[in-house]
Legacy VTK file of the C-alpha trace (Angstrom):
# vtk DataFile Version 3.0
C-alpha trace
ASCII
DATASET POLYDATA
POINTS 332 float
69.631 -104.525 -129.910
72.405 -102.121 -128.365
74.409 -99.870 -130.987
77.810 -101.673 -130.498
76.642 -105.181 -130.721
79.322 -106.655 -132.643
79.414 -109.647 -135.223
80.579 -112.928 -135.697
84.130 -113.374 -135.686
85.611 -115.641 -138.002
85.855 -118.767 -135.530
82.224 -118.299 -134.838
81.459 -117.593 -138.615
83.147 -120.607 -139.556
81.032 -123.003 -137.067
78.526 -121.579 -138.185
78.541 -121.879 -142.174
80.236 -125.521 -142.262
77.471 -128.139 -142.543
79.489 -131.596 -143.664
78.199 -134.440 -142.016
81.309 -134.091 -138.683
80.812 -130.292 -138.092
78.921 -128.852 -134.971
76.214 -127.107 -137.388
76.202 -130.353 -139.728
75.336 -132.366 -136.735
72.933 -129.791 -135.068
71.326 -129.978 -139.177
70.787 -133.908 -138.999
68.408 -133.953 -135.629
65.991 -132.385 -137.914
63.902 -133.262 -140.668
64.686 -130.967 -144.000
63.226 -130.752 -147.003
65.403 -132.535 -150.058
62.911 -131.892 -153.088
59.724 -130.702 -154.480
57.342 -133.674 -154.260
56.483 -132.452 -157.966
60.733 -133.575 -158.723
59.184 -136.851 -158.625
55.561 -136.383 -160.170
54.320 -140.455 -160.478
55.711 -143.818 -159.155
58.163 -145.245 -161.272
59.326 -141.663 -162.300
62.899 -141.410 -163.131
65.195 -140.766 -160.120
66.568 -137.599 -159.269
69.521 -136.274 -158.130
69.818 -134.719 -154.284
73.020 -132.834 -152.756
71.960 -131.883 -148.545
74.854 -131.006 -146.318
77.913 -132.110 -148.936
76.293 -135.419 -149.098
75.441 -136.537 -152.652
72.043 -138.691 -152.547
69.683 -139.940 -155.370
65.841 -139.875 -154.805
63.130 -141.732 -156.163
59.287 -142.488 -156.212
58.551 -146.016 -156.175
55.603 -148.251 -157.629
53.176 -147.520 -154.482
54.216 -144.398 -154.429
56.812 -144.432 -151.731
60.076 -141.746 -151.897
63.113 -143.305 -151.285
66.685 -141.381 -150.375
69.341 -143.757 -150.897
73.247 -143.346 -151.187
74.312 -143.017 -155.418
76.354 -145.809 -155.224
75.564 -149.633 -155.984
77.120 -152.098 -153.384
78.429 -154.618 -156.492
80.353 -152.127 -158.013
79.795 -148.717 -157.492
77.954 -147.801 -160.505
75.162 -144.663 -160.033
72.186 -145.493 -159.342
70.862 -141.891 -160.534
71.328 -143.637 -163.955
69.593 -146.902 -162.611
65.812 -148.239 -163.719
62.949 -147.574 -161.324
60.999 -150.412 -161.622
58.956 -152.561 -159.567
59.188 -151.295 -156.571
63.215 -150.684 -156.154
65.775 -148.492 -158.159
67.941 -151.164 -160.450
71.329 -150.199 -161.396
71.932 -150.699 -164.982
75.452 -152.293 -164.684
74.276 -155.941 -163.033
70.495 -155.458 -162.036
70.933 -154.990 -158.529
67.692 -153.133 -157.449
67.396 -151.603 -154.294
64.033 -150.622 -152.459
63.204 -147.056 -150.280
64.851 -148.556 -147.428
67.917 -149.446 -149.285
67.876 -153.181 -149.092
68.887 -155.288 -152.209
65.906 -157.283 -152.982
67.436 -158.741 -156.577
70.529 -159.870 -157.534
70.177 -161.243 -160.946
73.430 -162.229 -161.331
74.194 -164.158 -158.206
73.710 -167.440 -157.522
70.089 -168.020 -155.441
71.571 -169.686 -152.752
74.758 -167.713 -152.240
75.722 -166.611 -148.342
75.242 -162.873 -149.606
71.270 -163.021 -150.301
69.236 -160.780 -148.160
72.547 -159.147 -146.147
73.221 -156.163 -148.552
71.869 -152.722 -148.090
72.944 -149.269 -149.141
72.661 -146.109 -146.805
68.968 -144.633 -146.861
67.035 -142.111 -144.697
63.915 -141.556 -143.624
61.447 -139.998 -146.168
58.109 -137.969 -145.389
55.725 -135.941 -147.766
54.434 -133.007 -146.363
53.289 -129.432 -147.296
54.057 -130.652 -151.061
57.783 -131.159 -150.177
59.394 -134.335 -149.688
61.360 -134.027 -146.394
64.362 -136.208 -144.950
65.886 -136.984 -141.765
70.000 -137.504 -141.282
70.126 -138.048 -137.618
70.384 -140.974 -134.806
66.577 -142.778 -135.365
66.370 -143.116 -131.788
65.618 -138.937 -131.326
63.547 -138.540 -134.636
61.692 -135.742 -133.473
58.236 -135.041 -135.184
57.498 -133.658 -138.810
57.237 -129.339 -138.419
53.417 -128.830 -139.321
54.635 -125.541 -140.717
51.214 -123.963 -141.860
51.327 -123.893 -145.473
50.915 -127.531 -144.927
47.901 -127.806 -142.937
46.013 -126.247 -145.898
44.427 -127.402 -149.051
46.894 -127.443 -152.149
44.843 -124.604 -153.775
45.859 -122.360 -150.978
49.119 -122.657 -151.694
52.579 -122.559 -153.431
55.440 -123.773 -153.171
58.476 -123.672 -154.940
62.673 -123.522 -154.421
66.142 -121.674 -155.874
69.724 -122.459 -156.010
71.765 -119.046 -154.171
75.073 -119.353 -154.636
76.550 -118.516 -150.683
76.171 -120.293 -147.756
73.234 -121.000 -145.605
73.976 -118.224 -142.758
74.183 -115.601 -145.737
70.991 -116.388 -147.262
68.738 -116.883 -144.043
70.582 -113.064 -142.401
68.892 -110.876 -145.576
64.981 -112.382 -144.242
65.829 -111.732 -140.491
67.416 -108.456 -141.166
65.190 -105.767 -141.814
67.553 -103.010 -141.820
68.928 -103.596 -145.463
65.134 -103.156 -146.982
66.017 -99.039 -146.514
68.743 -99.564 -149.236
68.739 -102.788 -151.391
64.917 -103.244 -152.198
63.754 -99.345 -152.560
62.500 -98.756 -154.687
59.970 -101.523 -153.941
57.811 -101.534 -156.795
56.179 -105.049 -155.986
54.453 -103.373 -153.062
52.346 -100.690 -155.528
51.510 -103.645 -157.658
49.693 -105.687 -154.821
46.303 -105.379 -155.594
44.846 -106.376 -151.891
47.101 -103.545 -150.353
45.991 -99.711 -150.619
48.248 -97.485 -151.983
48.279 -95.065 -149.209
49.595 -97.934 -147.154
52.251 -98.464 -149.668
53.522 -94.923 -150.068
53.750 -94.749 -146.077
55.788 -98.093 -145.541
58.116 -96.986 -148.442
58.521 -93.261 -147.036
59.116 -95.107 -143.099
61.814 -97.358 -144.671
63.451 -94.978 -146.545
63.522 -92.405 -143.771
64.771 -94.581 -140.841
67.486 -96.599 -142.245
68.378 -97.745 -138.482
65.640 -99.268 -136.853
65.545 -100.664 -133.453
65.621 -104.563 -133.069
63.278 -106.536 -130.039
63.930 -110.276 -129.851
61.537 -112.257 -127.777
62.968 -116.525 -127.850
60.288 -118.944 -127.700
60.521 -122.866 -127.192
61.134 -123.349 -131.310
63.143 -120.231 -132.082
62.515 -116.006 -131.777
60.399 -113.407 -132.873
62.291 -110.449 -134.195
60.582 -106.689 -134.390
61.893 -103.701 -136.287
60.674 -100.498 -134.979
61.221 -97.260 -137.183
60.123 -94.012 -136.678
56.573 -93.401 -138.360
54.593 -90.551 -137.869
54.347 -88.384 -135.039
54.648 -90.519 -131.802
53.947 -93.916 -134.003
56.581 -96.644 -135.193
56.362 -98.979 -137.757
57.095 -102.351 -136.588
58.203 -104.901 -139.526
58.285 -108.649 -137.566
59.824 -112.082 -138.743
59.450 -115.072 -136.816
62.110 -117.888 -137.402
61.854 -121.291 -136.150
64.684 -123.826 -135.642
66.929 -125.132 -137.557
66.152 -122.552 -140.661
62.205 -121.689 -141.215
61.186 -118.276 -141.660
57.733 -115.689 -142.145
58.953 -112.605 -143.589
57.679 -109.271 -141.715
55.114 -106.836 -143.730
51.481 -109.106 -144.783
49.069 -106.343 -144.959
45.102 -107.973 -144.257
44.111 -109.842 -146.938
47.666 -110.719 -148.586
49.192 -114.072 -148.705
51.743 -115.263 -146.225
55.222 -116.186 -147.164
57.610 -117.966 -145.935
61.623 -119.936 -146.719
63.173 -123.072 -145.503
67.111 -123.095 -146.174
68.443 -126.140 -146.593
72.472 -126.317 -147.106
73.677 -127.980 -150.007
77.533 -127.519 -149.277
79.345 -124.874 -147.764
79.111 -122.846 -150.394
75.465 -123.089 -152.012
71.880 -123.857 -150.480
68.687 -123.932 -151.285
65.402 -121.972 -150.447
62.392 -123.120 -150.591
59.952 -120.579 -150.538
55.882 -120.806 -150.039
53.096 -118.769 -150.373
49.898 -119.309 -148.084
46.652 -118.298 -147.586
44.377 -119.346 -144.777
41.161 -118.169 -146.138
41.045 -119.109 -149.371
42.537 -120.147 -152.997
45.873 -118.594 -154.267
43.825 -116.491 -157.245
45.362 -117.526 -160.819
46.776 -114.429 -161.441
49.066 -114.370 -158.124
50.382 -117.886 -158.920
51.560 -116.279 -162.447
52.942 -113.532 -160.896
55.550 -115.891 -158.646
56.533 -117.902 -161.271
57.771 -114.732 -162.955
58.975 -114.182 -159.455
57.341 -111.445 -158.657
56.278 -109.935 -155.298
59.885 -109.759 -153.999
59.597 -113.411 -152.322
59.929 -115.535 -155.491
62.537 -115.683 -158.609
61.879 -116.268 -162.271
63.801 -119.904 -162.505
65.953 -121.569 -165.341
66.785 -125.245 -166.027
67.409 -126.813 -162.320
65.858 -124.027 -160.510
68.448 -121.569 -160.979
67.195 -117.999 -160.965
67.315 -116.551 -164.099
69.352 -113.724 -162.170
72.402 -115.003 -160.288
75.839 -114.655 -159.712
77.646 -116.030 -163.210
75.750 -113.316 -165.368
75.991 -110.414 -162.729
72.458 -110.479 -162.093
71.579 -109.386 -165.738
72.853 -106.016 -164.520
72.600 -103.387 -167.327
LINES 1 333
332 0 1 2 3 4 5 6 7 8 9 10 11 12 13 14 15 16 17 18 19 20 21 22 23 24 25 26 27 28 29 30 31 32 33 34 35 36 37 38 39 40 41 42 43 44 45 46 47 48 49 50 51 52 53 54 55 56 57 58 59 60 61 62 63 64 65 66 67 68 69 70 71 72 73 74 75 76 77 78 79 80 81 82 83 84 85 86 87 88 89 90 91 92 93 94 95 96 97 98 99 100 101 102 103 104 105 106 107 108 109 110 111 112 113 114 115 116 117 118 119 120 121 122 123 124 125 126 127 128 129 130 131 132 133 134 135 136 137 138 139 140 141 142 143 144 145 146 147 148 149 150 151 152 153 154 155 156 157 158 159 160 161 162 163 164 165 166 167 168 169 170 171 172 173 174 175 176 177 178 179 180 181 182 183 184 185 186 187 188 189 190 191 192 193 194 195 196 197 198 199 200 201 202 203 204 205 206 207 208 209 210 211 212 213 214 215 216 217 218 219 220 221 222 223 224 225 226 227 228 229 230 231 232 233 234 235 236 237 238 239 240 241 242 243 244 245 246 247 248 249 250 251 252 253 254 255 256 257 258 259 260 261 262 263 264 265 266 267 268 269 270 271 272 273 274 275 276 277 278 279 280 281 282 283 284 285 286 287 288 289 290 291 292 293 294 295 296 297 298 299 300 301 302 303 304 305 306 307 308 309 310 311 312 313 314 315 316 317 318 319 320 321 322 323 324 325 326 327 328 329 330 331
């Protein structure tokens, strides 16, 4: 990457960062299939429904009796009530004002308190979108049905549960500010050193440690390759290393908003984040740990859900980290 390339201005920044449903990057957003919710957000059918915000677009999401999610508009075609506060039951989400229950597709299959042969029977339905479960995410699609393109078999999800984890966070910017700190490796010479979750990896030596720390903090420039392929671009940071050598650090990121941070050592766990906008102002990660080999080990598992290893964050009510912009970060 040359020395003067410049950045976004602010017409560019601002296609880029608005997602509503009517924007250029909302639109480009809706021809693919996102993730809306942890499939554990909706543990059993019947479960109660859930609340889901993608894009500016407030949703509610539930598991039915068979087991089916369903992402259906909030609002009840009678009278507008919620349905987040409605009944799931039987195979459709009831709202609580006059029974109306809706199923995954968003049809109204009751209507207690309309006549049985009245004209309206069978004609009402509520906006819905298509639902998949993949990966142990529950993912949704916004576009035109007649280009659905095909679920991303991102790896994590090929594997057996065990050799995974998967989780998500609330960060309070848009989506473009979040998904520039994993593709840019420059800032890990100045906002993550020290990097003490590095020495604490058990499968990595600590030779190997000290040298990546000492390359990061000694070339705080280094030297970007892109190479595009047919579902996004490989990036490669090169710093100086020792003698002749450079240290390459490499993300991939796939289209619209996947990436596989740089820096696995043999042996470690993979990681990667989906961002998924949930206005213009606030989006959410969801992050996953893989390994192809073999069983996330006990101890590793605890170790993200205190959000350790630099990938994860220890979480509050509504997965909000602990650490975040209203208290400062817990600053001292």
């Amino acid at each position: 990457m040359p020395d003067n390339a410049a950045m976004l201005n602010a017409a560019d920044n601002e296609i880029l960062v608005r997602t509503n449903a009517g924007t250029p990057m909302g639109d480009y957003f809706r021809r693919f299939w996102l993730p809306v919710a942890l499939c554990s957000e909706m543990p059993a059918p019947d479960s109660p429904p859930i609340r889901v915000k993608v894009m500016g677009e407030e949703l509610v999401a539930f598991r039915d009796s068979e087991g089916r999610v369903g992402l259906v508009e909030p609002w009840c075609a009678h009278r507008g009530s919620n349905l987040f506060f409605g009944r799931n039951e039987e195979c459709g989400l009831r709202c609580v004002h006059h029974g109306w229950k809706y199923d995954v597709e968003g049809r109204c299959v009751d209507m207690p308190n309309v006549d049985p042969d009245a004209g309206m029977r069978g004609k009402i339905s509520i906006q819905a979108y298509p639902t998949r479960e993949y990966g142990d995410l529950v993912w949704a699609y916004f576009g035109p049905r007649e280009v659905m393109p095909e679920l991303p078999q991102l790896e994590h999800g090929l594997l057996p549960p065990a050799h995974r984890y998967v989780t998500k966070r609330l960060q309070q910017c848009n989506w473009a500010q979040s998904m520039d700190g994993t593709v840019d490796t420059a800032h890990f010479s100045f906002l993550h050193m020290p990097a003490p979750q590095a020495k604490s990896n058990a499968n990595a030596t600590v030779a190997a440690d000290e040298n990546r720390l000492r390359w990061l903090r000694q070339d705080p420039r280094p030297r970007f390759t892109i190479v595009d392929h047919e579902v996004g671009f490989v990036i490669g940071g090169a710093r100086k290393a020792d003698g002749e050598d450079l240290y390459w650090r490499i993300t991939q990121f796939m289209l619209p908003s996947h990436s596989i941070t740089p820096s696995t050592m043999p042996g470690e766990s993979y990681y990667g984040y989906t961002w998924v906008p949930v206005d213009d102002v606030s989006v959410w990660i969801y992050v996953y740990a893989w390994h192809p080999d073999q069983p996330i080990p006990a101890a590793e598992r605890a170790k993200y859900e205190k959000g350790g290893y630099g990938q994860f964050a220890e979480l509050g009510p509504g997965y909000v980290p602990v650490r975040n912009r209203e208290n400062d970060y817990l600053l001292p």
